[in-house]
Every structure is written in C-alpha cells, then in structure tokens.
N, CA, C and O of each residue as an XYZ file, in Angstrom:
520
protein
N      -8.283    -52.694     31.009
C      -7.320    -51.989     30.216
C      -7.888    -50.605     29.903
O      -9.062    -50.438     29.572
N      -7.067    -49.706     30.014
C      -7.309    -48.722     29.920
C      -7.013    -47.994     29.003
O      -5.783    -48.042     29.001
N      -7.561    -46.836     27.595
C      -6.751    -46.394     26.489
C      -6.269    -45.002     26.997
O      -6.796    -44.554     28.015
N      -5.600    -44.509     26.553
C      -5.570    -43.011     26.641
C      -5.841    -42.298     25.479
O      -5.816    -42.690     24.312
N      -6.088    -41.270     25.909
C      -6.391    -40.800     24.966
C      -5.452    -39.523     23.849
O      -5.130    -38.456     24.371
N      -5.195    -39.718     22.761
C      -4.239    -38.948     22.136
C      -4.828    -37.708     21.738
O      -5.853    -37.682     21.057
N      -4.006    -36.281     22.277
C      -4.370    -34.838     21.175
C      -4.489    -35.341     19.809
O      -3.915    -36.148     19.079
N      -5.246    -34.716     19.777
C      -5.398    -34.559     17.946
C      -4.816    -33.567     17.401
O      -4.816    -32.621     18.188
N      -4.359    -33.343     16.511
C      -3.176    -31.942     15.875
C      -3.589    -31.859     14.529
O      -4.051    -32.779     13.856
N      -3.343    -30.417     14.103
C      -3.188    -30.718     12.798
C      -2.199    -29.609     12.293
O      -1.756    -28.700     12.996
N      -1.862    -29.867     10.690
C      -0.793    -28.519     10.680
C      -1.304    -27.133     10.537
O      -2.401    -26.721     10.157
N      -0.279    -26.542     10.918
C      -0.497    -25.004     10.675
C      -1.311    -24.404      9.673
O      -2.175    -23.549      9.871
N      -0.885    -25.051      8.277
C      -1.632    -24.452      6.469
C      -3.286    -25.221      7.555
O      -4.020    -24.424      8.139
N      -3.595    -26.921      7.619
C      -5.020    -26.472      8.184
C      -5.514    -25.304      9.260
O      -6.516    -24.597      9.150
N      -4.755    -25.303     10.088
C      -5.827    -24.769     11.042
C      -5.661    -23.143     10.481
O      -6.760    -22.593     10.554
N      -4.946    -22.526     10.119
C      -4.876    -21.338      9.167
C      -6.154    -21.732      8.396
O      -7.209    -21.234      8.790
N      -6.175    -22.522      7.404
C      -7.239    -22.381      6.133
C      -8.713    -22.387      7.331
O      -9.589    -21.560      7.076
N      -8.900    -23.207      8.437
C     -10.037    -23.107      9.026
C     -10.324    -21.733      9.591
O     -11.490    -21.415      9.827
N      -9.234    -20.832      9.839
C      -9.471    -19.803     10.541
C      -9.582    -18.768      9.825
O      -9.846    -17.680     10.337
N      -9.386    -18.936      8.401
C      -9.584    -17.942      7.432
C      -8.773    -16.966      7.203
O      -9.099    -15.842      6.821
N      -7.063    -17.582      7.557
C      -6.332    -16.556      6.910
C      -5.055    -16.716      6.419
O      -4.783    -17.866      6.764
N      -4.085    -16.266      5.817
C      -3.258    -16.648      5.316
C      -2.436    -17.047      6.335
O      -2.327    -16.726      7.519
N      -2.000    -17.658      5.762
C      -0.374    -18.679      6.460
C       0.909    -17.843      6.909
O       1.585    -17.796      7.937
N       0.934    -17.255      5.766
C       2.716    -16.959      5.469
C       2.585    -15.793      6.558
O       3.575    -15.527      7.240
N       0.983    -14.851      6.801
C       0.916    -13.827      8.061
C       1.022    -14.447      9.072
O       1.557    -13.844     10.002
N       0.603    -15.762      9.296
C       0.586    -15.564     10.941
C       2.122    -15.624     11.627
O       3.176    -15.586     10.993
N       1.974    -15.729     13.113
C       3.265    -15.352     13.646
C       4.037    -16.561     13.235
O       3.439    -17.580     12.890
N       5.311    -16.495     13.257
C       6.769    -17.644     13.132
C       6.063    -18.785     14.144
O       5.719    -19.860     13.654
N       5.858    -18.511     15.595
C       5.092    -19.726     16.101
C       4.056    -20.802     15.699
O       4.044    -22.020     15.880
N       3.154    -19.926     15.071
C       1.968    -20.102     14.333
C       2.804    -21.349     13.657
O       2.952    -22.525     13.990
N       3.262    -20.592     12.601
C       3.479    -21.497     11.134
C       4.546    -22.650     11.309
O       4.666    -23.582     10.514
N       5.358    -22.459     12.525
C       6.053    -23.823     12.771
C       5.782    -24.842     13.695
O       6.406    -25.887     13.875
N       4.935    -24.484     14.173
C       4.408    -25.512     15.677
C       2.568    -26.279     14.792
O       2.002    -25.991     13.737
N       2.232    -27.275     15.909
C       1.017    -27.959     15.621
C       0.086    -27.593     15.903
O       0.414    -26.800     16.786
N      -1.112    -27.538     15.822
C      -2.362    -27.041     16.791
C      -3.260    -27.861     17.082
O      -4.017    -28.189     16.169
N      -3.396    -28.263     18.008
C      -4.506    -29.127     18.975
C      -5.860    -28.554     18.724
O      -6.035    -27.339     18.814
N      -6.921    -29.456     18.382
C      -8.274    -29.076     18.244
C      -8.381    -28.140     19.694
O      -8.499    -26.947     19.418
N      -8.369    -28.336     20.735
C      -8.454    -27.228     21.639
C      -7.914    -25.873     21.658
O      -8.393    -24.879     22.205
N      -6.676    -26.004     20.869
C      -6.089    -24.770     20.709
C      -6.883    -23.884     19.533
O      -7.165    -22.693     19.661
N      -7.189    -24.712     18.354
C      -8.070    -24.363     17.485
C      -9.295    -23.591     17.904
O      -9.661    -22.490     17.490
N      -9.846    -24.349     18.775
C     -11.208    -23.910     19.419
C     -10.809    -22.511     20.441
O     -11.368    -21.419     20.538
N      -9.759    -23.003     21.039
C      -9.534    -21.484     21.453
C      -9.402    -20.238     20.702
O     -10.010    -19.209     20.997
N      -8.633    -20.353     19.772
C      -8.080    -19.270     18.687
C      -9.573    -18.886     18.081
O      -9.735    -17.708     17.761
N     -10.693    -19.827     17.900
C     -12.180    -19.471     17.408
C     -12.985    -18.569     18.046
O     -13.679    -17.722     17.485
N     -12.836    -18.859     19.864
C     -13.668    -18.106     20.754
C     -12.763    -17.109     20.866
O     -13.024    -16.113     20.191
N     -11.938    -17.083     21.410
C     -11.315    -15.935     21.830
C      -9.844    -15.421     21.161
O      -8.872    -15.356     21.914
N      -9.724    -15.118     19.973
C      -8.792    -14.572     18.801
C      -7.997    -13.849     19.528
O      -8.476    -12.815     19.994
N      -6.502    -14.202     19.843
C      -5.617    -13.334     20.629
C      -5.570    -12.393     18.981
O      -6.031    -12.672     17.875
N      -4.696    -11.074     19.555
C      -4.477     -9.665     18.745
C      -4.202     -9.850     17.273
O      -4.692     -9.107     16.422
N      -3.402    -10.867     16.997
C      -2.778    -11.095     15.630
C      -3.653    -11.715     15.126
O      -3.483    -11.827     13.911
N      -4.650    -12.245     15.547
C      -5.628    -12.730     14.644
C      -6.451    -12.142     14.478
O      -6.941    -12.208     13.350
N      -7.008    -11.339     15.366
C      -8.366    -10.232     14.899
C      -7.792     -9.247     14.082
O      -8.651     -8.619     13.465
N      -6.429     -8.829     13.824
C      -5.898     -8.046     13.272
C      -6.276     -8.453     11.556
O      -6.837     -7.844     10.645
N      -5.590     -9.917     11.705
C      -5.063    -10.787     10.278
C      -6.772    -10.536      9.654
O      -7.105    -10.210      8.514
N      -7.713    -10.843     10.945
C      -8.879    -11.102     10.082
C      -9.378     -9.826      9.510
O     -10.024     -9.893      8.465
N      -9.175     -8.750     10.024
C      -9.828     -7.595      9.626
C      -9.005     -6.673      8.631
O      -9.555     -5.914      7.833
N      -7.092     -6.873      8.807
C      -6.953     -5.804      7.613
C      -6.468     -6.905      6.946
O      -6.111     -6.398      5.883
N      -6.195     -8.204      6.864
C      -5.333     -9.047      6.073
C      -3.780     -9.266      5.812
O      -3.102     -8.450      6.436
N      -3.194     -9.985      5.200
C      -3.556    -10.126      3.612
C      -4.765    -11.582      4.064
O      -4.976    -12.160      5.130
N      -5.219    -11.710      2.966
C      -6.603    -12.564      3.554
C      -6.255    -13.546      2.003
O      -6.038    -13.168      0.852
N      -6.328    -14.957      2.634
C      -6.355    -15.945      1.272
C      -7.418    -15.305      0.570
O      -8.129    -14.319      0.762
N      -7.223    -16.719     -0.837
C      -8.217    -16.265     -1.787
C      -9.890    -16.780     -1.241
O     -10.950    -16.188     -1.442
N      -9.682    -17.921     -0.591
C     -11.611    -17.864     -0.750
C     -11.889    -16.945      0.158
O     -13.120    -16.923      0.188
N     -11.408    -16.026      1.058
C     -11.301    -14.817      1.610
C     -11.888    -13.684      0.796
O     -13.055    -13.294      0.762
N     -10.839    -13.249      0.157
C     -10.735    -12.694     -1.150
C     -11.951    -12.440     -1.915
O     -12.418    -11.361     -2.282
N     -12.518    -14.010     -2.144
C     -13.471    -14.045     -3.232
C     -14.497    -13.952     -2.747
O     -15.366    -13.566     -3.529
N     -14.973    -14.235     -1.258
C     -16.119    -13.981     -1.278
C     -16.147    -12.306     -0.313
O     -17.218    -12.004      0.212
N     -15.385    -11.698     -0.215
C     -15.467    -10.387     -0.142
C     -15.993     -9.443     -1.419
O     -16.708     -8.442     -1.462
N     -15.402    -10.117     -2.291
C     -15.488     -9.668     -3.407
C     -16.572    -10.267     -4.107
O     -16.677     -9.489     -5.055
N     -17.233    -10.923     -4.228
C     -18.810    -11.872     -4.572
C     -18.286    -12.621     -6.011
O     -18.883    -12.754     -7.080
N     -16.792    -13.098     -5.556
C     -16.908    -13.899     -6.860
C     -16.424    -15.286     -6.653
O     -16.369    -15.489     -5.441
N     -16.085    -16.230     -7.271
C     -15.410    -17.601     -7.058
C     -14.204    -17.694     -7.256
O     -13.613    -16.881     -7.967
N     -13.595    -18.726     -6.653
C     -12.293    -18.407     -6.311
C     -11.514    -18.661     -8.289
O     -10.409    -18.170     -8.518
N     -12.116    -19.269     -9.194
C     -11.809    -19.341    -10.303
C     -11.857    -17.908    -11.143
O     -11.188    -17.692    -12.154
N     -12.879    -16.872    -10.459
C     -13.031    -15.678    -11.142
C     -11.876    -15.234    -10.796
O     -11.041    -15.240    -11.701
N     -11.478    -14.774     -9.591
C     -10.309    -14.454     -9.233
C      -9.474    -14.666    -10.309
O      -9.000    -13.722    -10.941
N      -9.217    -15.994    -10.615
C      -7.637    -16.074    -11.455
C      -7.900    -15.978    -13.054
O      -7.146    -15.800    -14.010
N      -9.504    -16.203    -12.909
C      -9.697    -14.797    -14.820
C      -8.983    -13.592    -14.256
O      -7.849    -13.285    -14.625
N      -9.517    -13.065    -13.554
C      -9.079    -11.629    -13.362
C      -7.773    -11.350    -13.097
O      -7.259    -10.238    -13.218
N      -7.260    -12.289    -12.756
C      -5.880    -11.911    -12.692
C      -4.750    -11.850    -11.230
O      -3.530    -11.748    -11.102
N      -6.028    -11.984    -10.193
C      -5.846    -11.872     -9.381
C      -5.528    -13.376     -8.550
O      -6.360    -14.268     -8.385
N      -3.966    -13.391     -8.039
C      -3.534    -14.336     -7.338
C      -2.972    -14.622     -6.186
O      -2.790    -15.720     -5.660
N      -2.654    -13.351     -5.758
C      -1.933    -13.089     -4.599
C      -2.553    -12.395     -3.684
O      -2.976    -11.249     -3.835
N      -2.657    -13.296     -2.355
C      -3.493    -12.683     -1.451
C      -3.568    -11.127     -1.132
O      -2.527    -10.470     -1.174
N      -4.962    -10.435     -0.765
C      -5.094     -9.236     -1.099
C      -5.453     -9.041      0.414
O      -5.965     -9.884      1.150
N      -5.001     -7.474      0.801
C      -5.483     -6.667      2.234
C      -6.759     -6.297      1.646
O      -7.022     -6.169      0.450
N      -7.551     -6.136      2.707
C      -8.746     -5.433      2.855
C      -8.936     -4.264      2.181
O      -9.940     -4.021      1.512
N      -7.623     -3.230      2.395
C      -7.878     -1.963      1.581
C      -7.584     -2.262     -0.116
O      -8.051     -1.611     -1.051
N      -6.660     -3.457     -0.194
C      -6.827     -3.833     -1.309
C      -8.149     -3.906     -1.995
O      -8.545     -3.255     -2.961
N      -8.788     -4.889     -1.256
C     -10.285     -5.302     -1.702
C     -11.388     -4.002     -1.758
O     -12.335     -3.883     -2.536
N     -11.103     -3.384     -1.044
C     -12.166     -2.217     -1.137
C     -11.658     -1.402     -2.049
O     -12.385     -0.447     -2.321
N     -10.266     -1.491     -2.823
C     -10.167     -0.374     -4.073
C     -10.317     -0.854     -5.062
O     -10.209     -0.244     -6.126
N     -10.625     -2.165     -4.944
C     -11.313     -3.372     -6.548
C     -12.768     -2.821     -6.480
O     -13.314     -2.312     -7.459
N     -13.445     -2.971     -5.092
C     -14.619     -2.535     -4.781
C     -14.882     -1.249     -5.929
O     -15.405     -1.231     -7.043
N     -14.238     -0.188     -5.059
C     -14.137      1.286     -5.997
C     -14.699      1.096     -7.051
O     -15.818      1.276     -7.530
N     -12.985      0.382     -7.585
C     -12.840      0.544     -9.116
C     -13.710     -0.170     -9.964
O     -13.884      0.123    -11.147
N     -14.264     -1.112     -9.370
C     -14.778     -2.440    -10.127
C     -14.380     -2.440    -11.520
O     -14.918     -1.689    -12.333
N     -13.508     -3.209    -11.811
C     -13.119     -3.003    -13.129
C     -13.877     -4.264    -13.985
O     -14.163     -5.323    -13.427
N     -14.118     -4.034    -15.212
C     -14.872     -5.498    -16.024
C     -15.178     -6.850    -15.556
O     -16.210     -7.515    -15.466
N     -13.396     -7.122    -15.169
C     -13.289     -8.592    -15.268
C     -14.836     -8.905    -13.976
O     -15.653     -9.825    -13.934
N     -14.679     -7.780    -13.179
C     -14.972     -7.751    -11.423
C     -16.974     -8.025    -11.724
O     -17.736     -8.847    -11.214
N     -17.196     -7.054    -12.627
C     -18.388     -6.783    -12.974
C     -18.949     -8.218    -13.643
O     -19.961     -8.854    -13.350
N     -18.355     -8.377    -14.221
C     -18.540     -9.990    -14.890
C     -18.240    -10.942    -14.279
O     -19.021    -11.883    -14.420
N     -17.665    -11.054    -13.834
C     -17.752    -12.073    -12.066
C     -18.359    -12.483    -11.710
O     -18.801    -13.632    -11.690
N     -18.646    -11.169    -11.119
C     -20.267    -11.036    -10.062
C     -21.189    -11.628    -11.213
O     -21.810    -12.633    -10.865
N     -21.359    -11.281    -12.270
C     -22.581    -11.642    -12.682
C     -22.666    -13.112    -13.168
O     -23.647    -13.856    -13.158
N     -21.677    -13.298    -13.505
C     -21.319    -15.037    -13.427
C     -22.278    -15.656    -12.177
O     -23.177    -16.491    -12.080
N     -21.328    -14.477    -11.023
C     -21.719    -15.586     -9.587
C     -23.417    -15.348     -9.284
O     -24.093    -16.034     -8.517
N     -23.755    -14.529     -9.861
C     -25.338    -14.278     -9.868
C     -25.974    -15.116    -10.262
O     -26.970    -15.591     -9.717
N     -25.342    -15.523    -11.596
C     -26.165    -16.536    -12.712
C     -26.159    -18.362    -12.328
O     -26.826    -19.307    -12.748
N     -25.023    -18.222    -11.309
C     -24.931    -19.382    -10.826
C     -25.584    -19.791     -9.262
O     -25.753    -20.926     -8.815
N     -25.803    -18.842     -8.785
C     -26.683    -18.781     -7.431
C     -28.074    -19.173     -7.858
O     -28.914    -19.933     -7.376
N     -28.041    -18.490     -8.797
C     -29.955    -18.079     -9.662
C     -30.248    -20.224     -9.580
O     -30.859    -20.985     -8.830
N     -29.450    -20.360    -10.734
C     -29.529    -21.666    -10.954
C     -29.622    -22.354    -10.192
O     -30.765    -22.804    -10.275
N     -28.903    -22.976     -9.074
C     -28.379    -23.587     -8.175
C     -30.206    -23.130     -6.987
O     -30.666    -23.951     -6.195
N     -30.594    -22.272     -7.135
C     -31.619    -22.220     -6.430
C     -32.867    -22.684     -6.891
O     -33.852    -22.930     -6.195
N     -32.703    -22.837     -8.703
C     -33.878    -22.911     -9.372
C     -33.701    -24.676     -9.128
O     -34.713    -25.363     -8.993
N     -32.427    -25.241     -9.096
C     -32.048    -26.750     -9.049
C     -32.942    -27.408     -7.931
O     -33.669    -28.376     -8.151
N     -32.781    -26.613     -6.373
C     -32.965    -26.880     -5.295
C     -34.542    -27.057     -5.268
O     -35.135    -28.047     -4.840
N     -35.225    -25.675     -5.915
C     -36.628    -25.823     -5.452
C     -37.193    -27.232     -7.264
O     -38.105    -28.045     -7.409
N     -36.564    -26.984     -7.759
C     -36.714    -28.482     -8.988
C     -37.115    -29.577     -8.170
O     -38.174    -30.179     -8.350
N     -36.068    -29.921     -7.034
C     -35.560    -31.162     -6.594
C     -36.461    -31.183     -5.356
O     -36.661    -32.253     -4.782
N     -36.958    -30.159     -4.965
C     -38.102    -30.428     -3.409
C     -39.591    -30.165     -4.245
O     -40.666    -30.664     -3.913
N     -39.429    -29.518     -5.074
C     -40.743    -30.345     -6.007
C     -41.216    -31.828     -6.166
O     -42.069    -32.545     -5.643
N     -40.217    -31.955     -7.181
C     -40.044    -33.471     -7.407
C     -40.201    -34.689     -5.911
O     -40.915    -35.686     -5.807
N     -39.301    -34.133     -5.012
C     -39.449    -34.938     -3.788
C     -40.858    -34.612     -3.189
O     -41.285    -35.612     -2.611
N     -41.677    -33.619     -3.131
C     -42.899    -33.570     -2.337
C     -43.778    -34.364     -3.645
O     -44.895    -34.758     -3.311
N     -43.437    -34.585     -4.857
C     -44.328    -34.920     -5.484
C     -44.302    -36.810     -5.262
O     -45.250    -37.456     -5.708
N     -43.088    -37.551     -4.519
C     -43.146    -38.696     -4.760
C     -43.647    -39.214     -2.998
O     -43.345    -40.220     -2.357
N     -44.319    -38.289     -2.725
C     -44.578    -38.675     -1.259
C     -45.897    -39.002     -1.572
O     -46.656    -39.413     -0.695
C-alpha cells in the first residue's frame, strides 16, 4: 500500500506573518489563495517584486515596526502606535524620537540587560552542578 503524499498549505495571514509583512499589502492573489510550504520557500529565496518592495518601503506589521524601532510590540501600543507604519514612517519616529520612543527603548534596554544577567545566572548555576 502505498500513501501519497498531501501539500501542506497554510493561510495567507500565516505565510504573510512568516514573511514579515502585512497582509492587507500583499497582492489580491496573495490574500485569497493558499500557500504551499514550497511556495513559501520560494517567496523566501527568491522574493518576486512585490515583496522586496513590501519588505523595504512597507507598510510593515507591528513586530516589524517594533523591532525597527528597538521596542516591543506592547511599547508600541503605550505609544500609541497601532497601525502598521512605512519605513519613511519609521525613520521620522527615528528623527523625532519623541518620549514615549525614548522610554521604550530604555525599557527594552533594561529588559535585554536582565534577561542576559538571567542567562549567565543559569549557566553558572548549571556549570556549578556538574
């Protein structure tokens, strides 16, 4: 007996969120049809026009967004910010850096800091029980 074997698909909002860009941009095809892990993998290696486009001026989701901007996707919606932003968008937050932006970042500083002080805690502790 023999199985065959079935494509695998998934929807559009995934393979968008894997490819890192908003939905509602890509083409009408895009957003109504399925995408086959191969097609996926294609669109990865070799990005036909609308996607190198999408990736470089946007509008670009938020974890896009946020880590252009060095903050978490929760800083974002302190700040106010909810709606996916273009690139030139992001570079005139850049500019301006306004408070919320400045405090963000330093949030996301204070939480990297930690999160690293956690890591080398925890390979301490583990070289110490060897």
């Amino acid at each position: 007996m023999t199985s065959q074997q079935t494509t695998q698909t998934m929807k559009p909002a995934t393979a968008a969120k894997k490819l890192g860009v908003y939905l509602q941009a890509t083409p009408t095809e895009f957003q109504e049809g399925v995408v086959s892990r191969e097609e996926l993998r294609s669109l990865q290696t070799d990005p036909p026009e609308w996607l190198r486009e999408l990736r470089r001026d946007g509008p670009h989701p938020r974890p896009v967004v946020a880590a252009k901007l060095g903050v978490s996707i929760a800083g974002l919606a302190r700040g106010g910010v909810t709606e996916p932003l273009t690139t030139e968008q992001i570079d005139a937050l850049k500019q301006e850096e306004p408070e919320w932006l400045r405090q963000e970042r330093a949030t996301q500083a204070d939480v990297r800091k930690e999160a690293a002080r956690i890591r080398e805690r925890d390979a301490a502790r583990a070289e110490q029980r060897r």
